[in-house]
Legacy VTK file of the C-alpha trace (Angstrom):
# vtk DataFile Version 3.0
C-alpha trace
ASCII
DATASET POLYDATA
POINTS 89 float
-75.549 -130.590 -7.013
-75.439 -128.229 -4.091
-74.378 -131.408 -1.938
-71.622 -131.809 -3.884
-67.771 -130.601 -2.429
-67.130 -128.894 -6.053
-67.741 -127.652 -9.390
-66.677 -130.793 -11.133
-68.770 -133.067 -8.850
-71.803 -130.503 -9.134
-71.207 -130.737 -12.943
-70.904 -134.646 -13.363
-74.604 -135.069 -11.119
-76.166 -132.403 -13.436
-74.799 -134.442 -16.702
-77.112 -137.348 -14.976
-79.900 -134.767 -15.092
-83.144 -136.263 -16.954
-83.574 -133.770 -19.577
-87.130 -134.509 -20.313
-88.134 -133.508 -16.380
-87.335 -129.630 -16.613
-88.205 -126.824 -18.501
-85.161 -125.484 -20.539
-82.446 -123.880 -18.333
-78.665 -122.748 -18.157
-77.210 -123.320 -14.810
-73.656 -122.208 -14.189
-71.670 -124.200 -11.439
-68.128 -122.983 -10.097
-65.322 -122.515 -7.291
-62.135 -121.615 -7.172
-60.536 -124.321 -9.277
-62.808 -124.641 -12.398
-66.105 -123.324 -13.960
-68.976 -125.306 -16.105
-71.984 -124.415 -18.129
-75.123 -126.683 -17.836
-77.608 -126.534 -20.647
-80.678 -127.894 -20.931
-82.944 -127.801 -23.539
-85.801 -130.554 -23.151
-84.296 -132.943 -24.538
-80.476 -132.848 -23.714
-78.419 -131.633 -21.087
-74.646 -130.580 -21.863
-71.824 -129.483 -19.665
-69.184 -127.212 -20.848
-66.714 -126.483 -18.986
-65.391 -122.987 -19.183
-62.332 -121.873 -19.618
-61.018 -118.645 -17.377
-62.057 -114.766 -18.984
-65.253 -113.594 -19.911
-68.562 -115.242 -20.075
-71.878 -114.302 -21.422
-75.594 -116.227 -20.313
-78.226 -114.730 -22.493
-81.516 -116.704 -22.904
-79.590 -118.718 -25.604
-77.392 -120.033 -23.289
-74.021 -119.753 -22.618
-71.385 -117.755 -24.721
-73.773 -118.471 -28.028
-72.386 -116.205 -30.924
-75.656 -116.318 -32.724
-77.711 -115.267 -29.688
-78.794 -111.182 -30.597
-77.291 -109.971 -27.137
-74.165 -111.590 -27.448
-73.846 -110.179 -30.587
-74.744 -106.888 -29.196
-72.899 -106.726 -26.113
-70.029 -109.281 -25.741
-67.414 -106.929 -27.186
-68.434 -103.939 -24.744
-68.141 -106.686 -22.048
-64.533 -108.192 -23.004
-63.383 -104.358 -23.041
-64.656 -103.296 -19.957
-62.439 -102.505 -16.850
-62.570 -105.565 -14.395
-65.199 -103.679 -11.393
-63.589 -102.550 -8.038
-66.116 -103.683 -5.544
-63.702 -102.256 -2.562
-64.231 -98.662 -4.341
-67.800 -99.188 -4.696
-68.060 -100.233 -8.311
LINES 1 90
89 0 1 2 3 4 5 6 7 8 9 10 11 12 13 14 15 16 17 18 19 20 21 22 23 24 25 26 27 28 29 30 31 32 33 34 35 36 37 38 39 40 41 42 43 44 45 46 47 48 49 50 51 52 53 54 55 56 57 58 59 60 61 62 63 64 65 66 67 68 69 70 71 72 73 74 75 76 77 78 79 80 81 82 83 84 85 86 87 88
């Protein structure tokens, strides 16, 4: 994937992924253009791609509802202010 010139590319090689070879992961791939979610759970691997706001990876995955700290935390997250890195936030 890191071989690859962007997101999209990265994301259609980690589709090919054999699921059964790795431990259950979520691996997030993006550039400028376009953003994806890679899950894998041991026995599939899907790609979402992502659509532009806020995201949340808990150890459910990505942007699950029924995950406990997405439940907990997504709606603090969604209201925050965006950080200023250039005023040390």
């Amino acid at each position: 994937m890191l071989r690859e010139r962007d997101a999209a590319a990265a994301a259609r090689v980690a589709a090919a992924v054999p699921a059964d070879r790795y431990r259950g992961f979520t691996l997030l791939l993006a550039d400028r253009r376009s953003a994806f979610a890679v899950n894998c759970d041991e026995r599939t691997v899907t790609v979402d791609e992502l659509a532009p706001g806020y995201h949340m990876v808990t150890p459910d995955g990505c942007d699950v509802p029924s995950s406990p700290r997405f439940a907990a935390h997504f709606d603090a997250l969604r209201a925050a202010a965006p950080p200023a890195p250039a005023a040390g936030d």
